[in-house]
N, C-alpha and C positions, 0 to 999 in steps of 0.2 A: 920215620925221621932218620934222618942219615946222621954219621956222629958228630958231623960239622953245624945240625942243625938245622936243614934241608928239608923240608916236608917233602914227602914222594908219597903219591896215591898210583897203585896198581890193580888193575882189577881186568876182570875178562866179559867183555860183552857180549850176548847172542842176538848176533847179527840176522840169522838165518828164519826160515817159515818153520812152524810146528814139526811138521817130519822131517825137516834135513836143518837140526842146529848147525850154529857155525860159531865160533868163537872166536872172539879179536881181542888180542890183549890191548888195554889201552894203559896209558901210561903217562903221569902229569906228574910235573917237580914246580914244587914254589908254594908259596904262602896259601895259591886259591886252594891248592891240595888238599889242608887241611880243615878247610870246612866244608869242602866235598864228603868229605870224609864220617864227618855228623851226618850229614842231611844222606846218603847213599841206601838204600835198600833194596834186600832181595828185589826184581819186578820191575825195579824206578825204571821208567822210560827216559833215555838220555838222548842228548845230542853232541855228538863231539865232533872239533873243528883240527888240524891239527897236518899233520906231517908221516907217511907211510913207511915204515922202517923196515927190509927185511930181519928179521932173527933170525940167528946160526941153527941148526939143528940138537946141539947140545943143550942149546940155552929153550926150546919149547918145552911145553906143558903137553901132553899128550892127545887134546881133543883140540889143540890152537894150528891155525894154519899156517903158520912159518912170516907170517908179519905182524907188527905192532903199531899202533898212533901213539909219536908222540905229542900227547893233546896239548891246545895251548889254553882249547876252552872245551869245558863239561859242562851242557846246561840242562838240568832235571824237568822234563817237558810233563810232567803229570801232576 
């Protein structure tokens, strides 16, 4: 939650097949965030809707590929 009161849900999805992960940051702000947020676990198979963002170089995580979604929908397919 941001200090204005914001829910934001971050998290990194594995896009990829068994021998070649791939990680995608996805990224959702707003009210649904927070009950994403309950219902998420290790495994959950998701679906996300949303918007392809590059990220700068400074701002990755070390195993993410230099873009992010920002989602507008997460829906827990399992």
């Amino acid at each position: 939650m941001t200090p204005i009161g914001t829910h934001v849900l971050r998290t990194f999805i594995d896009c990829g097949e068994q021998s070649e992960p791939l990680a995608l940051e996805v990224l959702m702000v707003g009210g649904a965030a927070a009950g994403l947020f309950q219902q998420l676990e290790a495994g959950s198979r998701v679906r996300v809707t949303g918007k392809v963002c590059a990220v700068p170089p400074p701002a990755r995580r070390p195993a993410a590929i230099g873009v992010r979604v920002m989602a507008d929908e997460i829906i827990i397919t399992d």
